[in-house]
C-alpha positions as YAML, in Angstrom:
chain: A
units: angstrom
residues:
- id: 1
  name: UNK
  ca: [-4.12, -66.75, 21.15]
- id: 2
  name: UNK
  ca: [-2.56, -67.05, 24.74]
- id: 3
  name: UNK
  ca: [-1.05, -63.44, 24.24]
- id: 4
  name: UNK
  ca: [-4.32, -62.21, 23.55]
- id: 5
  name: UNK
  ca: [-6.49, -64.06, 26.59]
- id: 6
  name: UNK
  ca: [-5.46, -61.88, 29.28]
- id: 7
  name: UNK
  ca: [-6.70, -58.35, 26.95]
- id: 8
  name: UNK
  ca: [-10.04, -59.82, 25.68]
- id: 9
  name: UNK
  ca: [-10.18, -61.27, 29.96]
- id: 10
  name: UNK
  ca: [-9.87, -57.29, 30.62]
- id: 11
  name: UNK
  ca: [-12.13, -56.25, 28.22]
- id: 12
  name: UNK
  ca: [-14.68, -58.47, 28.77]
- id: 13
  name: UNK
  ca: [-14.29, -57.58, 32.52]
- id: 14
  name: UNK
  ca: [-14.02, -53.67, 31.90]
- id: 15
  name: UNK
  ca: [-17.32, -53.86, 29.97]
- id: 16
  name: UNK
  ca: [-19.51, -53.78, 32.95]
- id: 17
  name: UNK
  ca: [-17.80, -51.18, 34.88]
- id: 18
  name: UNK
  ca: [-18.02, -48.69, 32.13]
- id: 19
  name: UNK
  ca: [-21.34, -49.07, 31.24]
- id: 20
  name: UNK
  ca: [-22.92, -48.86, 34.62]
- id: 21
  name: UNK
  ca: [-21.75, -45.59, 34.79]
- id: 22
  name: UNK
  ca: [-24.88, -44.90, 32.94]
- id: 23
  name: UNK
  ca: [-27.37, -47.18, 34.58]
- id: 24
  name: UNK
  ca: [-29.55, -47.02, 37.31]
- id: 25
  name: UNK
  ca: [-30.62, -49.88, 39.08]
- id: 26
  name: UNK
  ca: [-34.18, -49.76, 37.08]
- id: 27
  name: UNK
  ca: [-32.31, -49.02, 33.66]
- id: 28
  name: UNK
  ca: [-30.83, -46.72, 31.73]
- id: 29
  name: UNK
  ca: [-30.59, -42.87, 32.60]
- id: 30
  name: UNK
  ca: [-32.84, -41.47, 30.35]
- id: 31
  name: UNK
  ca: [-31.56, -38.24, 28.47]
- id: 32
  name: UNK
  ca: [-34.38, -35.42, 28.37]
- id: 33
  name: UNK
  ca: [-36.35, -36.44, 31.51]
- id: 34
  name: UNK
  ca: [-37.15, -33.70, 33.67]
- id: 35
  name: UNK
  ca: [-34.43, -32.26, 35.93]
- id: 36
  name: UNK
  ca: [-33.81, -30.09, 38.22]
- id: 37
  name: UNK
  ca: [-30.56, -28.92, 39.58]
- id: 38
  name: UNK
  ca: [-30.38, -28.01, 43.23]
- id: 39
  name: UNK
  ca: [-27.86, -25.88, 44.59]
- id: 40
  name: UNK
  ca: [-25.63, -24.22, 47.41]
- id: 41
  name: UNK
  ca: [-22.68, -21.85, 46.50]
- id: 42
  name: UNK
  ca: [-20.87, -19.91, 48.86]
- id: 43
  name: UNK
  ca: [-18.18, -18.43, 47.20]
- id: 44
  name: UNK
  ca: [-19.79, -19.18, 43.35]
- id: 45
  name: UNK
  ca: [-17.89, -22.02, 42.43]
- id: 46
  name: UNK
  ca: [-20.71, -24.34, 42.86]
- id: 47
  name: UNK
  ca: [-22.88, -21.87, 41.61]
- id: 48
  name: UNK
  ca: [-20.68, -21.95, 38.23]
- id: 49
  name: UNK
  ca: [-20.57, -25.10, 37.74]
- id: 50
  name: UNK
  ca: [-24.55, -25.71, 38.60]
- id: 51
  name: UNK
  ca: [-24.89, -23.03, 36.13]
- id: 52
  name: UNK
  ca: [-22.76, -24.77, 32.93]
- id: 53
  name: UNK
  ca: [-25.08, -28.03, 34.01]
- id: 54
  name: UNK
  ca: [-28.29, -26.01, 33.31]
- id: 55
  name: UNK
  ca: [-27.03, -25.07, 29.98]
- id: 56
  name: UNK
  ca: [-25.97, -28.54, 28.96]
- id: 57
  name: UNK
  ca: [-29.23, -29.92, 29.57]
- id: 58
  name: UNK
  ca: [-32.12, -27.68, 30.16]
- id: 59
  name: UNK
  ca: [-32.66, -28.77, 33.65]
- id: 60
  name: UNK
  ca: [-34.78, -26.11, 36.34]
- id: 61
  name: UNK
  ca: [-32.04, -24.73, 38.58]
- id: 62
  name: UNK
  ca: [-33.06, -23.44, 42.12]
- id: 63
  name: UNK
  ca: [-30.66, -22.31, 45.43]
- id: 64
  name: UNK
  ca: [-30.74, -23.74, 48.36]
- id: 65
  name: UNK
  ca: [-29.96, -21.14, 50.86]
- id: 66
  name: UNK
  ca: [-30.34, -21.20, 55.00]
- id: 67
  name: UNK
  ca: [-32.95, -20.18, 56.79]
- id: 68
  name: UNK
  ca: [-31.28, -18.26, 59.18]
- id: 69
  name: UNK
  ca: [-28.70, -15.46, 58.33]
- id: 70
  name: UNK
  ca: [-25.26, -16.67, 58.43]
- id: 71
  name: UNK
  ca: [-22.23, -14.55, 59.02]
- id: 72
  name: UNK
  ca: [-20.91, -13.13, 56.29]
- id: 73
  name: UNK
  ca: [-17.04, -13.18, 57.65]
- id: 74
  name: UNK
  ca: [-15.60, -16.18, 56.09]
- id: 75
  name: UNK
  ca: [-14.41, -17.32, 59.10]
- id: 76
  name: UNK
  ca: [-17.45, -16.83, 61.20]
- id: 77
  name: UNK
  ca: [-18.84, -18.71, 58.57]
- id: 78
  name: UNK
  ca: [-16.52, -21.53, 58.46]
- id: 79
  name: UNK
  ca: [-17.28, -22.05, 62.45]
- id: 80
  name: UNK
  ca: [-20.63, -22.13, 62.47]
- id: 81
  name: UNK
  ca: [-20.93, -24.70, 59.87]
- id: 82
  name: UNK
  ca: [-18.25, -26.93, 60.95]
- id: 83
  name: UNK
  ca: [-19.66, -26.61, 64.43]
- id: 84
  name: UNK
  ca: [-22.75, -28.03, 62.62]
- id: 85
  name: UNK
  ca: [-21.14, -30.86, 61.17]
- id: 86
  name: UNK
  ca: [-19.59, -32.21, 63.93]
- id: 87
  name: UNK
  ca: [-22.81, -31.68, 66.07]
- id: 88
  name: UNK
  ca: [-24.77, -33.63, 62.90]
- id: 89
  name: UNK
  ca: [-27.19, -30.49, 63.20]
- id: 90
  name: UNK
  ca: [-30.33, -29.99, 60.35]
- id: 91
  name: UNK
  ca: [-30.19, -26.23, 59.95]
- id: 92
  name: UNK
  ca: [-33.45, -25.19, 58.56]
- id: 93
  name: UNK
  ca: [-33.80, -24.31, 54.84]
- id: 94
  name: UNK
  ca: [-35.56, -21.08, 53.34]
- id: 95
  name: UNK
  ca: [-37.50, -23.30, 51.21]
- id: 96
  name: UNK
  ca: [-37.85, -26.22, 48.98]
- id: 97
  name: UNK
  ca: [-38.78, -26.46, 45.48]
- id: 98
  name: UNK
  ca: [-42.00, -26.39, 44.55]
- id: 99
  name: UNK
  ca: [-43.12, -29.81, 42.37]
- id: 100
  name: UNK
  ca: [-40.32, -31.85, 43.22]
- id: 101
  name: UNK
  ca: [-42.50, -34.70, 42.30]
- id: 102
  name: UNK
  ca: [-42.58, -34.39, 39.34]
- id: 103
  name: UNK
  ca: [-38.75, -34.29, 38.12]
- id: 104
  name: UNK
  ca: [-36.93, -38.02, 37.19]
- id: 105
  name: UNK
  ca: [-33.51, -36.60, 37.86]
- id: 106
  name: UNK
  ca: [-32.01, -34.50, 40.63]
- id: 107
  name: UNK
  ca: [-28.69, -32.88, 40.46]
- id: 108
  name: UNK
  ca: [-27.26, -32.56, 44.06]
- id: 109
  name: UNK
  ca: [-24.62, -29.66, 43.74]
- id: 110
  name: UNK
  ca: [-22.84, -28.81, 47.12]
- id: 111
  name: UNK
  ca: [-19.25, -27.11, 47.84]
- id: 112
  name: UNK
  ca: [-17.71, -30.00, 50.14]
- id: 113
  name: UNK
  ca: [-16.51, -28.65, 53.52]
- id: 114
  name: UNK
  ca: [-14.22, -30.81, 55.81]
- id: 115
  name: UNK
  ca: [-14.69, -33.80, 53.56]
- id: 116
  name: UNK
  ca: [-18.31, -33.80, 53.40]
- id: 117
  name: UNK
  ca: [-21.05, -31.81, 51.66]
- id: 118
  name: UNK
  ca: [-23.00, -28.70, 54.05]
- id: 119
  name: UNK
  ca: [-25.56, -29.86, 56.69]
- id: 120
  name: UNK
  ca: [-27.99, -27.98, 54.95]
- id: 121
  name: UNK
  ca: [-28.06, -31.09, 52.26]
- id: 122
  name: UNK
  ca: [-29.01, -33.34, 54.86]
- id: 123
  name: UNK
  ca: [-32.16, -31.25, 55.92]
- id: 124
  name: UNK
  ca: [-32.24, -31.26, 52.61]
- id: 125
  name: UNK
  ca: [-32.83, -34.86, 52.32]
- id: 126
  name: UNK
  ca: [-34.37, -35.43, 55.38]
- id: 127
  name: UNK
  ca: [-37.34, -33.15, 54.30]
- id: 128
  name: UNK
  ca: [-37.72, -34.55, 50.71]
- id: 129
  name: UNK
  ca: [-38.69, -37.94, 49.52]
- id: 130
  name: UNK
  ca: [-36.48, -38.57, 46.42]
- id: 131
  name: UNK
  ca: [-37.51, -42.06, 45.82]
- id: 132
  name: UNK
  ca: [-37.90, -43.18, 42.40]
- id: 133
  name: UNK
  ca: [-35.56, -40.87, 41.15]
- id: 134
  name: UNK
  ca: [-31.95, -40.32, 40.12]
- id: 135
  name: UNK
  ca: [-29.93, -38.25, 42.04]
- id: 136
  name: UNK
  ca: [-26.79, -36.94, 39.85]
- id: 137
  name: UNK
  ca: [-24.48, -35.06, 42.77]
- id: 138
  name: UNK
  ca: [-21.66, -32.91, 42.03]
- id: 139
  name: UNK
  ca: [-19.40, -30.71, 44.08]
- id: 140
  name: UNK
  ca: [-16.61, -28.17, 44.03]
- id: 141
  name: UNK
  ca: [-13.66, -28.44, 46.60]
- id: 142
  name: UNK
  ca: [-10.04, -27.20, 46.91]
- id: 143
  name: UNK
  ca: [-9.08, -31.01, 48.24]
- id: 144
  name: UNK
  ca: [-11.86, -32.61, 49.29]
- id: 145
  name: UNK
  ca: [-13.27, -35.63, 47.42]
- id: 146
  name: UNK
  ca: [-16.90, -36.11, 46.54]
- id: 147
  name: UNK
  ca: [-17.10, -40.10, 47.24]
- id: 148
  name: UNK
  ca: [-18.60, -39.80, 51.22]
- id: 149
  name: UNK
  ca: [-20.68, -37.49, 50.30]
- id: 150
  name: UNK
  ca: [-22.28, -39.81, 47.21]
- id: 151
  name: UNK
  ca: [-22.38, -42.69, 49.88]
- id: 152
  name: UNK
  ca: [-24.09, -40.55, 52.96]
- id: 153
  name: UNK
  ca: [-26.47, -39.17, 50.02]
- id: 154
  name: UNK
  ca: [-27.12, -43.28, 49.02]
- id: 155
  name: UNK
  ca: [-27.78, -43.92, 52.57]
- id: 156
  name: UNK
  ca: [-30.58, -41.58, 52.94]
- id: 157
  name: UNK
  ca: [-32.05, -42.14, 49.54]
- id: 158
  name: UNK
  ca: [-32.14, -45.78, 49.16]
- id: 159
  name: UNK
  ca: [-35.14, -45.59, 47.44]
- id: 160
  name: UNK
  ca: [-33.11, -43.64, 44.83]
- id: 161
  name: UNK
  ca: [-30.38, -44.13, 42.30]
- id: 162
  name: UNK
  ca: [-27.47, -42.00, 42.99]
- id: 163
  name: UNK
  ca: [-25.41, -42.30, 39.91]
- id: 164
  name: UNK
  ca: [-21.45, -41.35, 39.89]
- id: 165
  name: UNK
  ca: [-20.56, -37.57, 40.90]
- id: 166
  name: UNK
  ca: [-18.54, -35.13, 39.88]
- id: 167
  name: UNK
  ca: [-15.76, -32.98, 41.57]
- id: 168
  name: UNK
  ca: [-14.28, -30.20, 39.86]
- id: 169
  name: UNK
  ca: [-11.99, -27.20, 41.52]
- id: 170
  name: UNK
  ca: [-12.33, -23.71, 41.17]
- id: 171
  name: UNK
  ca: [-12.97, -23.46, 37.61]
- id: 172
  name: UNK
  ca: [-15.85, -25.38, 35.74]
- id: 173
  name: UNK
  ca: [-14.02, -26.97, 32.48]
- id: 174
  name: UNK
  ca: [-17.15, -27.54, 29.94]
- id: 175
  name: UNK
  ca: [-15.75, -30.23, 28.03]
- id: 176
  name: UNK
  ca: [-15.33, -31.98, 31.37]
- id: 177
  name: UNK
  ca: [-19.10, -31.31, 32.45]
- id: 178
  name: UNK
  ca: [-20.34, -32.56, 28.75]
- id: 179
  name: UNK
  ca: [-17.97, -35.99, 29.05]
- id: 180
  name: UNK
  ca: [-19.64, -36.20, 32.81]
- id: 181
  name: UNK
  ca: [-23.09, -35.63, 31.76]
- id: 182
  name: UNK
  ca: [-22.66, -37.68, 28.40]
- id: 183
  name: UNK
  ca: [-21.03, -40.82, 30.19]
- id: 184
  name: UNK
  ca: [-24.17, -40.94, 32.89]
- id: 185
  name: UNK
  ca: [-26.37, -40.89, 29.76]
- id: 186
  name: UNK
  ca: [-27.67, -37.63, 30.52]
- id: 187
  name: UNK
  ca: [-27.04, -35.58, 27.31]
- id: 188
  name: UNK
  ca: [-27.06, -37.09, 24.11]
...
């Protein structure tokens, strides 16, 4: 029995971790409520994987672009919205979805640029009230990692559940969507 204390100890401790992967602070995720999957892709990465999400579970997909034309030359590009980031600049948005009030879930999907999802989130956020909702972000990045961009996204949405995000690379493995999506309780 001594042999088997310290396994059933890490079981018994394990139990919670794995299961509030698919719980939000008011219960669980609720597979079929109505989502809607918002989106920025620059070089269609994001755009792939936002795309294999919409399949999986029906959600409303819509792309959120800037405002203002942006350069085309990647590194133009990459200037101007690092120069954002590090100014903590809003850059205005073409427009917002229409009925946001009435979706439960909200997939958050964002390439990650010097560690931290585009500026154009954060207007993003700033403009839209997302409380009483789940948030589901997910991200594509060479290196980056997706973890400050799920706590900066907590931060402004308190009123919110953010559940646990996913990073992928370049390419958008399904199976690895579907375990995602299945382990947040999201597809059945």
């Amino acid at each position: 029995m001594k042999r088997l204390f310290p396994y059933i100890m890490a079981l018994i401790l394990a139990l919670p971790i794995s299961a509030g992967l698919a719980l939000a602070a008011d219960g669980p995720v609720q597979a079929g409520a109505k989502a809607l999957i918002v989106y920025h892709s620059k070089s269609g990465h994001t755009k792939a994987l936002a795309e294999e999400i919409q399949r999986q579970t029906g959600a409303d997909i819509f792309f959120l672009d800037y405002a203002e034309v942006y350069p085309t030359d990647r590194e133009e590009f990459s200037d101007k919205v690092h120069e954002e980031q590090r100014q903590d600049a809003r850059p205005a948005i073409k427009a917002s979805p229409d009925g946001l009030e009435g979706y439960g879930v909200v997939y958050l999907g964002f390439p990650v640029w010097w560690g931290d999802m585009p500026m154009l989130f954060y207007s993003f956020l700033d403009q839209n009230d997302l409380s009483g909702k789940q948030i589901v972000p997910f991200c594509t990045s060479g290196s980056g990692k997706i973890d400050k961009a799920v706590a900066r996204i907590r931060a402004l949405e308190p009123g919110a559940t953010v559940l646990d995000g996913l990073r992928l690379g370049e390419t958008v493995p399904v199976q690895a969507v579907t375990d995602w999506l299945k382990g947040l309780g999201l597809v059945d």
